[in-house]
py3Dmol code that shows the C-alpha trace and the ligand (Angstrom):
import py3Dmol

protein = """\
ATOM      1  CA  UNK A   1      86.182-208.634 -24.770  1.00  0.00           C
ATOM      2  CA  UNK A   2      85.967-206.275 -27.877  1.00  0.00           C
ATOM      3  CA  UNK A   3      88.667-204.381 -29.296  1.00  0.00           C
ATOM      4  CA  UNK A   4      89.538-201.077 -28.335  1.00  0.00           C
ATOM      5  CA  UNK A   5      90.267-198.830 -31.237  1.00  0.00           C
ATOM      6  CA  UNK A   6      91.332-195.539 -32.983  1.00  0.00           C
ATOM      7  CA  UNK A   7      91.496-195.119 -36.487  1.00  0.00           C
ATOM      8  CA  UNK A   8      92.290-191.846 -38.192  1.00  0.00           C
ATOM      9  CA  UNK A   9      90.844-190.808 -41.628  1.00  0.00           C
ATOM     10  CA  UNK A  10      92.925-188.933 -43.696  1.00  0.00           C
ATOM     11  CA  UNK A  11      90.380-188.018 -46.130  1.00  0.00           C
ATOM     12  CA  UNK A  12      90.923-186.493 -49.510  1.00  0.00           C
ATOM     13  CA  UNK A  13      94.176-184.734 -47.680  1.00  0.00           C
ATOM     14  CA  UNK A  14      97.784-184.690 -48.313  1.00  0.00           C
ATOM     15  CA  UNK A  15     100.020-185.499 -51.231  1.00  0.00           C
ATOM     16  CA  UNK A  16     102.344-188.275 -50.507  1.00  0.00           C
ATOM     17  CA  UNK A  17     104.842-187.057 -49.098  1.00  0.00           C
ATOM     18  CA  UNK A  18     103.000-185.363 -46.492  1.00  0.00           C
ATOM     19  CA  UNK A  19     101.139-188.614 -46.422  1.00  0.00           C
ATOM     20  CA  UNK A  20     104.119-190.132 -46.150  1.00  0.00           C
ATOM     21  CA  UNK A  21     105.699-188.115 -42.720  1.00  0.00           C
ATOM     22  CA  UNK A  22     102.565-188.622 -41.099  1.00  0.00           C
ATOM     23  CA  UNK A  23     102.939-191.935 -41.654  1.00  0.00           C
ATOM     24  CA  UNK A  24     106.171-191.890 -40.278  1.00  0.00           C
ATOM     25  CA  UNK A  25     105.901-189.671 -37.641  1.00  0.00           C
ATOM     26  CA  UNK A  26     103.036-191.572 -36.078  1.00  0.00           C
ATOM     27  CA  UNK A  27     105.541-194.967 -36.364  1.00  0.00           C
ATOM     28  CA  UNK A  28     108.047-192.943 -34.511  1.00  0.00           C
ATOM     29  CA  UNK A  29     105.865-192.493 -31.663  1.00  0.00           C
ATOM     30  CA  UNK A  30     103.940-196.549 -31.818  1.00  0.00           C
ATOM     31  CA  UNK A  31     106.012-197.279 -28.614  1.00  0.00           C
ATOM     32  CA  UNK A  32     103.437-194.698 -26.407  1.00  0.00           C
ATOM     33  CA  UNK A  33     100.678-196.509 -28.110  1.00  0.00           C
ATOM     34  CA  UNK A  34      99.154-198.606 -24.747  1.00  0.00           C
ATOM     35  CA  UNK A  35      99.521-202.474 -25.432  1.00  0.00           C
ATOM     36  CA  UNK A  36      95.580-203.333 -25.960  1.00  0.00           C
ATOM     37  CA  UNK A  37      94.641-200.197 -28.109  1.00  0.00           C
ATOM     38  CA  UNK A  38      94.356-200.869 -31.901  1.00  0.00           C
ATOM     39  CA  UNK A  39      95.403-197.904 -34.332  1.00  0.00           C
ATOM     40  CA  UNK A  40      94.740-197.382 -37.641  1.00  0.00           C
ATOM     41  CA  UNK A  41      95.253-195.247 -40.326  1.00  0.00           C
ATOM     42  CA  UNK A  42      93.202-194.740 -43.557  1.00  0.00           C
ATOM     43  CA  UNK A  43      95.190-192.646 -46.005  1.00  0.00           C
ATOM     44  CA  UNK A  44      93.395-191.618 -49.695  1.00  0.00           C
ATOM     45  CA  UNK A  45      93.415-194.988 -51.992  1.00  0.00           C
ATOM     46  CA  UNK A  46      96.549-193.656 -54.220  1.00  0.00           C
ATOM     47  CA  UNK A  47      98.285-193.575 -51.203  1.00  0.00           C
ATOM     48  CA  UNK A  48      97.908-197.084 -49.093  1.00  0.00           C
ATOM     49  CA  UNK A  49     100.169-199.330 -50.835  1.00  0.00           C
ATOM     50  CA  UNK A  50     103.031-196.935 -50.075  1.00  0.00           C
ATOM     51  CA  UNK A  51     102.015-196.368 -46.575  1.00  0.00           C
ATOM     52  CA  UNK A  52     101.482-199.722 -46.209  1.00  0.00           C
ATOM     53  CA  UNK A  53     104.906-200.017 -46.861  1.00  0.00           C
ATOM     54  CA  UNK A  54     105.665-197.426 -44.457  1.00  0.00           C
ATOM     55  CA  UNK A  55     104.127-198.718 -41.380  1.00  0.00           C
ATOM     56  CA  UNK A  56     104.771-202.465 -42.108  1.00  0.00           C
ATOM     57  CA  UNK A  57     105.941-204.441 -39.540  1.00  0.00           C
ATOM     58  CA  UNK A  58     104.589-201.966 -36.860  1.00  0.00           C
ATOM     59  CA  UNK A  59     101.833-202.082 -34.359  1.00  0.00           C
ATOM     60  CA  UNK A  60      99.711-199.778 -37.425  1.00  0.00           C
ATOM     61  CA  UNK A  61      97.217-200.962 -39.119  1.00  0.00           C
ATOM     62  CA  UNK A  62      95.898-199.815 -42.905  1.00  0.00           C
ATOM     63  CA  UNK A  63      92.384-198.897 -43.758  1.00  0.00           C
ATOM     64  CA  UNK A  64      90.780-197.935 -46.688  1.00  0.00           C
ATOM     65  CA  UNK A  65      88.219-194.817 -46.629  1.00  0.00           C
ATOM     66  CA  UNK A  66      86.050-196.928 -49.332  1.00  0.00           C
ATOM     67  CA  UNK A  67      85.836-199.387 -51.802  1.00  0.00           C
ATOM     68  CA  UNK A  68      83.557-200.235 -55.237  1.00  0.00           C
ATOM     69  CA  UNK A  69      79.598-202.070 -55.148  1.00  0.00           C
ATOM     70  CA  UNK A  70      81.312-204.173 -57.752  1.00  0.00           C
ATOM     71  CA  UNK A  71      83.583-206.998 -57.778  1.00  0.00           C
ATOM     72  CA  UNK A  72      85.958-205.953 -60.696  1.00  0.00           C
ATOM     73  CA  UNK A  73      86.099-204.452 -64.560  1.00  0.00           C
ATOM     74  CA  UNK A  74      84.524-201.895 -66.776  1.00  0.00           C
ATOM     75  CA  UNK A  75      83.669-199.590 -63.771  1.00  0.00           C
ATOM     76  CA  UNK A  76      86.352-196.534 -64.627  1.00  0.00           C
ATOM     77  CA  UNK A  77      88.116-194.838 -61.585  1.00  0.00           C
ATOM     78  CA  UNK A  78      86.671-197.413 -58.960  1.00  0.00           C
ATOM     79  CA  UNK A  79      88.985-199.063 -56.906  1.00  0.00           C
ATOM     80  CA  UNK A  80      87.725-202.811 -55.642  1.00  0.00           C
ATOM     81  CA  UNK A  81      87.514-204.381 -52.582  1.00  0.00           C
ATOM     82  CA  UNK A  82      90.085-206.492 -53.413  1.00  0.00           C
ATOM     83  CA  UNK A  83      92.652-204.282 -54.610  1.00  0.00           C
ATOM     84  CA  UNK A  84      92.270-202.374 -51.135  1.00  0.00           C
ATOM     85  CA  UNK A  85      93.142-205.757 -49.596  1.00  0.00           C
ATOM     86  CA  UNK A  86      96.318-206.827 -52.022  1.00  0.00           C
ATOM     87  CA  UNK A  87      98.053-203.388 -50.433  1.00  0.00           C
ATOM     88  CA  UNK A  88      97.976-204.672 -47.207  1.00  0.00           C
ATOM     89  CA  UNK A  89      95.174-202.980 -45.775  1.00  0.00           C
ATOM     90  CA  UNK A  90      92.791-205.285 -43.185  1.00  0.00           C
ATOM     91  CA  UNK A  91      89.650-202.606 -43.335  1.00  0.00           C
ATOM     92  CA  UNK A  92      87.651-200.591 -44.560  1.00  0.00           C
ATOM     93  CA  UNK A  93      85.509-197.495 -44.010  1.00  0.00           C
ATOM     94  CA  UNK A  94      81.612-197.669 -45.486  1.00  0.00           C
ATOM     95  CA  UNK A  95      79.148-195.386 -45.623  1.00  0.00           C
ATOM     96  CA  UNK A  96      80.789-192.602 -44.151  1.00  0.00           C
ATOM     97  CA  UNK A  97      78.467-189.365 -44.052  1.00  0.00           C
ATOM     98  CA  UNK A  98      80.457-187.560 -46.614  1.00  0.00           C
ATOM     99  CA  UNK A  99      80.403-190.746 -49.051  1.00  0.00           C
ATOM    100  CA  UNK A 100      76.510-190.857 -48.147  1.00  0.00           C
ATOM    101  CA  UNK A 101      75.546-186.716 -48.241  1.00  0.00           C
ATOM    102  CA  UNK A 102      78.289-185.735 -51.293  1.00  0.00           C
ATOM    103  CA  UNK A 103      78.197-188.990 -53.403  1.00  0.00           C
ATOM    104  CA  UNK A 104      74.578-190.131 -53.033  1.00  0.00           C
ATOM    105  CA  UNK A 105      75.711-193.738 -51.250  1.00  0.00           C
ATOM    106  CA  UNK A 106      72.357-194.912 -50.110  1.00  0.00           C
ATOM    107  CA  UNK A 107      72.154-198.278 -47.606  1.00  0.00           C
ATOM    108  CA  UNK A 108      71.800-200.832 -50.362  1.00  0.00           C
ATOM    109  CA  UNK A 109      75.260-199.324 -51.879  1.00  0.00           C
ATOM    110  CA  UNK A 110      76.734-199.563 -48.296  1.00  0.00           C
ATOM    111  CA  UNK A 111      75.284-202.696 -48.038  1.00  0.00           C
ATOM    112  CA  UNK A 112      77.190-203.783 -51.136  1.00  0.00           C
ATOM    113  CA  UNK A 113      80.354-202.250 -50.127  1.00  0.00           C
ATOM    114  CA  UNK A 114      80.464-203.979 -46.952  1.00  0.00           C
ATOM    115  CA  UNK A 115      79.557-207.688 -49.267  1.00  0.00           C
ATOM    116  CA  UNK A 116      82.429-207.122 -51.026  1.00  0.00           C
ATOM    117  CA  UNK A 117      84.563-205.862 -48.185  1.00  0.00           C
ATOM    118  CA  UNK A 118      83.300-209.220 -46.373  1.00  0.00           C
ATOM    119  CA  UNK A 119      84.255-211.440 -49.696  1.00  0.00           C
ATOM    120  CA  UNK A 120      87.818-210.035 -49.624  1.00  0.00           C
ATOM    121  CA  UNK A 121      88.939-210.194 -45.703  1.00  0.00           C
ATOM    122  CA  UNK A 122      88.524-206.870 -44.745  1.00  0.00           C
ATOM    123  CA  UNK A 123      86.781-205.393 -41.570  1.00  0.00           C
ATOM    124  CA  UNK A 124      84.341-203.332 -42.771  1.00  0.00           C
ATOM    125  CA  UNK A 125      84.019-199.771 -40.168  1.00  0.00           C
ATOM    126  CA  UNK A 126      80.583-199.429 -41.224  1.00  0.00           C
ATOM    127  CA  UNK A 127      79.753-195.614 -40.405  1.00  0.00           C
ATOM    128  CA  UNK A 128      76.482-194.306 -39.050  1.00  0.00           C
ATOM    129  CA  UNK A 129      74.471-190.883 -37.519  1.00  0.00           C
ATOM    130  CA  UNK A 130      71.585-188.473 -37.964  1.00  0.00           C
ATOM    131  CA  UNK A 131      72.528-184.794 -39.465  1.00  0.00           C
ATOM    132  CA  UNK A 132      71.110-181.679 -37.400  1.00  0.00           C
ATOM    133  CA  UNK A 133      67.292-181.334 -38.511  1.00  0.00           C
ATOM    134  CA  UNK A 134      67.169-185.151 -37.538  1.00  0.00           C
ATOM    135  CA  UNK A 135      68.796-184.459 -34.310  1.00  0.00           C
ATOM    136  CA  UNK A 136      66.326-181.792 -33.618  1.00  0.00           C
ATOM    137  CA  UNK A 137      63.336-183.162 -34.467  1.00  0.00           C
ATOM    138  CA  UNK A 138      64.182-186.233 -32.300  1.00  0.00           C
ATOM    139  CA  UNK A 139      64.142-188.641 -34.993  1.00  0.00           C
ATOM    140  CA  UNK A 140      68.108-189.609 -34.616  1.00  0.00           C
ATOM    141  CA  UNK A 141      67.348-193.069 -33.017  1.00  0.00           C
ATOM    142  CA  UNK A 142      65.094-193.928 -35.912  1.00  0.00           C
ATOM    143  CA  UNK A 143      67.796-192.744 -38.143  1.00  0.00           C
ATOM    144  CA  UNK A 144      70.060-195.034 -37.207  1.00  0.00           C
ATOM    145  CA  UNK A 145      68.242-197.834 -36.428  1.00  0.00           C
ATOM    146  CA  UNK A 146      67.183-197.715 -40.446  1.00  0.00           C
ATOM    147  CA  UNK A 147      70.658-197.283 -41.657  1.00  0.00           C
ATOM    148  CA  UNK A 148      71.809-200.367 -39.792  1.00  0.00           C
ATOM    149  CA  UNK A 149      68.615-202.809 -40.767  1.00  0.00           C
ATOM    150  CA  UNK A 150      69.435-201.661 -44.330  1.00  0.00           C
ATOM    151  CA  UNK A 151      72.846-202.930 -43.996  1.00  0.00           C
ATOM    152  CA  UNK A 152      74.660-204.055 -41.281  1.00  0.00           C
ATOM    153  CA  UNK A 153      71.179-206.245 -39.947  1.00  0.00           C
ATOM    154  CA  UNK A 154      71.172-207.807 -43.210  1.00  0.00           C
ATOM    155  CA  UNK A 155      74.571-210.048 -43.146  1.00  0.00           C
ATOM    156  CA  UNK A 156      74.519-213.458 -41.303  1.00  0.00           C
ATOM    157  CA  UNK A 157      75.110-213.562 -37.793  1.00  0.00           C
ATOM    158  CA  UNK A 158      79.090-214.562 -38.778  1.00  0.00           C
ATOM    159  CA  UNK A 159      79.435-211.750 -40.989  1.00  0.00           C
ATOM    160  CA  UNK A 160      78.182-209.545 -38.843  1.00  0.00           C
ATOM    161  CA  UNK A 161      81.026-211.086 -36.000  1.00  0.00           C
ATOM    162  CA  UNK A 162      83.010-208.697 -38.714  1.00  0.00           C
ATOM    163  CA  UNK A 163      81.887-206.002 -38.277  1.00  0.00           C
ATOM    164  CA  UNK A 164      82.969-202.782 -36.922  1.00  0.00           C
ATOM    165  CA  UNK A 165      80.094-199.996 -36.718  1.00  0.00           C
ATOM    166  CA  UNK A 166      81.104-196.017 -35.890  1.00  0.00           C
ATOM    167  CA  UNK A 167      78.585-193.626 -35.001  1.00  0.00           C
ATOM    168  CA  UNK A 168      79.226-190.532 -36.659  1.00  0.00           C
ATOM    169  CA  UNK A 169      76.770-187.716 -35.669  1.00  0.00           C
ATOM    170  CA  UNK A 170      76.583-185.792 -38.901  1.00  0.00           C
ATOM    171  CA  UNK A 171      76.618-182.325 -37.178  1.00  0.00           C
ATOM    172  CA  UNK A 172      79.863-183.174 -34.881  1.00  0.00           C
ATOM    173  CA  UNK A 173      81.815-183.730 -37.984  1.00  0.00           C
ATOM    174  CA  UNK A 174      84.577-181.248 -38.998  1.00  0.00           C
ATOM    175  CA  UNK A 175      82.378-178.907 -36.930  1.00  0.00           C
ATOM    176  CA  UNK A 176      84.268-178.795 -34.213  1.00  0.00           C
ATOM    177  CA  UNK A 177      80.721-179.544 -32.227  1.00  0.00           C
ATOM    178  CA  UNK A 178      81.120-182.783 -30.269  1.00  0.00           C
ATOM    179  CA  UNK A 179      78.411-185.210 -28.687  1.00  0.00           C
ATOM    180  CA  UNK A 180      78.381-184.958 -25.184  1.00  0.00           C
ATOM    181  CA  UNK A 181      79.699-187.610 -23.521  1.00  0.00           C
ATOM    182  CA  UNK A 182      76.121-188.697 -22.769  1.00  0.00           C
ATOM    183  CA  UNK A 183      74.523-188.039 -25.982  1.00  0.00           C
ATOM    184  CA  UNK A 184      76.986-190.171 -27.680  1.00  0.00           C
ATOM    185  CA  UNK A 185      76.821-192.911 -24.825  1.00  0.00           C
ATOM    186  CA  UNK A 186      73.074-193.190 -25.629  1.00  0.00           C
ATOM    187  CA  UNK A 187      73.224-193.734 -29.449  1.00  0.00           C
ATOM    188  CA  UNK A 188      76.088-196.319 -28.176  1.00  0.00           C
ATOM    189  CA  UNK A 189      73.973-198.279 -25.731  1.00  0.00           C
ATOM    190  CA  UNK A 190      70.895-198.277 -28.335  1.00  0.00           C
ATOM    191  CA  UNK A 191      73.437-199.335 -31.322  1.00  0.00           C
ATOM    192  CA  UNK A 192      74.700-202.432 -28.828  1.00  0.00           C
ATOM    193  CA  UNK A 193      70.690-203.036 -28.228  1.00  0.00           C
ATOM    194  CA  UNK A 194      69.724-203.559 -31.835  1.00  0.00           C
ATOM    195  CA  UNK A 195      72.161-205.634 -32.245  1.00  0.00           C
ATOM    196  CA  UNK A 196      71.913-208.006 -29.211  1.00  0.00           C
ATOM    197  CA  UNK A 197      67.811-207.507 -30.645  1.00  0.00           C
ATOM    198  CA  UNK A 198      68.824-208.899 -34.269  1.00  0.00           C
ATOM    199  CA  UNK A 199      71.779-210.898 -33.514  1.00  0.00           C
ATOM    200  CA  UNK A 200      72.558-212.017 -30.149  1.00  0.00           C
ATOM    201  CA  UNK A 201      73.732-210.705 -26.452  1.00  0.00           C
ATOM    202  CA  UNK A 202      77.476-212.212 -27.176  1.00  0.00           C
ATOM    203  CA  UNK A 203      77.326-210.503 -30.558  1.00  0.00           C
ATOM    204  CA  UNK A 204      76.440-207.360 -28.411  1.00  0.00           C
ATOM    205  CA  UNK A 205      79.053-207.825 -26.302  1.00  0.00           C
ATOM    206  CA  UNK A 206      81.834-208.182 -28.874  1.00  0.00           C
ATOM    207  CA  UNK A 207      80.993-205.178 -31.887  1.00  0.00           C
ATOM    208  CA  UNK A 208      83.273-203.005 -31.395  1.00  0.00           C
ATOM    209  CA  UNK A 209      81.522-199.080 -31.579  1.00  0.00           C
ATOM    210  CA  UNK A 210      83.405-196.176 -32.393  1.00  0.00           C
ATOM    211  CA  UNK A 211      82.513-192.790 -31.777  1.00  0.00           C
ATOM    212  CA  UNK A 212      83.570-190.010 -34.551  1.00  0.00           C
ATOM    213  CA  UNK A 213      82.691-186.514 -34.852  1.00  0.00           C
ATOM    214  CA  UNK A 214      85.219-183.795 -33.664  1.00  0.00           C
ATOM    215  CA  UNK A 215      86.677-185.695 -31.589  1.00  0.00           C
ATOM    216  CA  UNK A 216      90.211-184.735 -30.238  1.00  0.00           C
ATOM    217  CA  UNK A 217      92.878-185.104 -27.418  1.00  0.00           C
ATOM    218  CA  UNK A 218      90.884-182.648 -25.060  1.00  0.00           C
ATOM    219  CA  UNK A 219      87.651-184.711 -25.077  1.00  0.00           C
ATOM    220  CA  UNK A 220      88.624-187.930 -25.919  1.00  0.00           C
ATOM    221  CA  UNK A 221      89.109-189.108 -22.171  1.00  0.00           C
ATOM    222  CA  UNK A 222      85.116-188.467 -21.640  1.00  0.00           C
ATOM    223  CA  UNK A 223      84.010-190.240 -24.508  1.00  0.00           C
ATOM    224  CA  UNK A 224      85.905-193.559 -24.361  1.00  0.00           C
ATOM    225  CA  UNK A 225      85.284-193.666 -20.580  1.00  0.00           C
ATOM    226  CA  UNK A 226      82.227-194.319 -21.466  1.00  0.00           C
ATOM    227  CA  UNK A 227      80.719-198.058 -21.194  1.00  0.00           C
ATOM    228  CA  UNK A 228      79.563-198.420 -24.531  1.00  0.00           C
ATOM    229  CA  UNK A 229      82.603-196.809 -26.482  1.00  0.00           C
ATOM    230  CA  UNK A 230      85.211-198.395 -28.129  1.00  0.00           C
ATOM    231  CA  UNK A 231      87.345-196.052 -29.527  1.00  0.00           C
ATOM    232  CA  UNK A 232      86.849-193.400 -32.401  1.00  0.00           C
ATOM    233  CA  UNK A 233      87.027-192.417 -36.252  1.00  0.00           C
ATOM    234  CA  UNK A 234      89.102-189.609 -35.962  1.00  0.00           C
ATOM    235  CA  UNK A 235      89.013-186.971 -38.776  1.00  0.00           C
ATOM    236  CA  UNK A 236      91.009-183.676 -38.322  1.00  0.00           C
ATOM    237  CA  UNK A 237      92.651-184.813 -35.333  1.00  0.00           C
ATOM    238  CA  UNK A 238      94.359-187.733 -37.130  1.00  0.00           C
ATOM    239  CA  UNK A 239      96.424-185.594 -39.471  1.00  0.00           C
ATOM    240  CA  UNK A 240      98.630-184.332 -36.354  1.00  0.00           C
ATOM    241  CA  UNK A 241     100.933-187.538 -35.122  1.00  0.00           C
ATOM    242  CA  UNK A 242     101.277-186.096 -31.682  1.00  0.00           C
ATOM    243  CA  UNK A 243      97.357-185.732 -31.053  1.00  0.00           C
ATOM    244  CA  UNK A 244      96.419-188.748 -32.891  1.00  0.00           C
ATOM    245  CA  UNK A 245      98.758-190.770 -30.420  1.00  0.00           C
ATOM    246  CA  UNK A 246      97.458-189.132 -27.172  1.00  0.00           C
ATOM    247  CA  UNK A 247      93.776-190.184 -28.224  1.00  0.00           C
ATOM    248  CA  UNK A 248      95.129-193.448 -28.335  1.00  0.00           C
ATOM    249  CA  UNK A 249      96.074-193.048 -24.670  1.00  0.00           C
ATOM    250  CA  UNK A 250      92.583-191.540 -23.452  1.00  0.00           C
ATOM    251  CA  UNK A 251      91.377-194.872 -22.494  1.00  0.00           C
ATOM    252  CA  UNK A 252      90.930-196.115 -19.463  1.00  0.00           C
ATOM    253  CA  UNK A 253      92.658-199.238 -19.033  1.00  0.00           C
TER     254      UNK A 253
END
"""
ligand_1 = """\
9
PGA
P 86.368 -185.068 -37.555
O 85.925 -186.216 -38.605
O 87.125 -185.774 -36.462
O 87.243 -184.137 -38.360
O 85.130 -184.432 -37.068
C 85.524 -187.470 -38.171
C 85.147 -188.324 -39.369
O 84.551 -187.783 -40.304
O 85.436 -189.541 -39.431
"""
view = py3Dmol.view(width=600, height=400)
view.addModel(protein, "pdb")
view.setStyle({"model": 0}, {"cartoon": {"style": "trace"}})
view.addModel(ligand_1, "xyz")
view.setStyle({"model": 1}, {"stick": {}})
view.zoomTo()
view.show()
């Protein structure tokens, strides 16, 4: 069966030491993690070795929020797929809306972050989801179904066995405007269809899809209850130890 997960992105927030009692605050309170729920925690690049450090030999796991197109050298202020992995970390986050709307990250540049990712042993938590006007104009399945045969659709059927995917409606994030259980189930269900379309009904089966967008301890219960959740990319919610943990509980197990 697929992984159940919750990962928290830090994004561009705290210095480290901030970054660093989060960190330890949420490893104070691994022992209420439930056994078959995977956590993770993305803090900013300049920050993972040290919380790698900080959460070694735990039940924690380390994520990057991104990594470089390019393999290594003249590329000032980009930091590679394989220095993400010497800190410790086992994935990465690609594509995330703010990466694609702020930084102009089209598919082919997610498509080579999640290549390198791949080349270098990391999980790639390949992010995905229609903004408002596409919502509203009833175009959001299209949406997605383009970002993923730009990217994700392209890698062989192993790769793809790699691959973690998190649907991210653009207009839930930071907005404090969640999917409906329902809405989100649907993007779900039609995510796990294209893939048992390109790939296969046991690769269906086993990709792991997250939900992300506002999501929090009060609503958390709905969303992973449903069939085709796995977890979620938690944003704001991630940067409090206490509710970060009780998401981690909201399944039903
Ligand atoms: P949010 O962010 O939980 O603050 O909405 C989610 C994300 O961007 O991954």
């Amino acid at each position: 069966m697929r992984p159940k997960i919750v990962a928290g992105n830090w994004k561009m927030n705290n210095d480290l030491q901030q970054g660093r009692e989060l960190a330890e605050s949420i490893k104070a309170l691994q022992g209420e993690i439930p056994e078959p729920v995977n956590v993770i925690v993305a803090p900013p690049f300049i920050h993972l070795a040290d919380i790698g450090r900080t959460i070694a030999d735990t039940r924690l796991k380390l994520a990057a929020q991104n990594c470089a197109t390019e393999e290594k050298g003249a590329f000032t202020g980009e930091v590679s797929a394989e220095m993400v992995r010497s800190t410790g970390a086992q994935y990465v986050i690609i594509g995330h809306s703010e990466r694609r709307s702020y930084y102009q990250e089209t598919d082919q540049v997610v498509y080579q972050k999640i290549e390198q990712a791949l080349r270098n042993d990391l999980f790639p938590i390949v992010c995905v989801g229609e903004k408002l006007e596409q919502r509203e104009a009833d175009q959001y399945f299209s949406v997605v179904a383009e970002q993923l045969e730009k990217s994700v659709f392209q890698l062989s059927a192993e790769d793809f066995g790699r691959i973690i995917i998190a649907y991210e409606p653009v207009w839930a994030i930071g907005t404090g405007k969640t999917a409906t259980p329902d809405q989100a189930q649907q993007m779900h269900r039609f995510i796990r269809e294209k893939i048992e379309e390109n790939y296969s009904s046991k690769a269906a089966n086993n990709t792991a899809i997250l939900y992300g967008g506002s999501c929090k301890p009060s609503n958390a219960e709905d969303l992973f209850a449903q069939p085709d959740i796995d977890g979620g990319l938690i944003g704001g919610a991630s940067l409090k130890s206490r509710d970060f943990i009780q998401i981690s509980q909201s399944f039903t197990l």
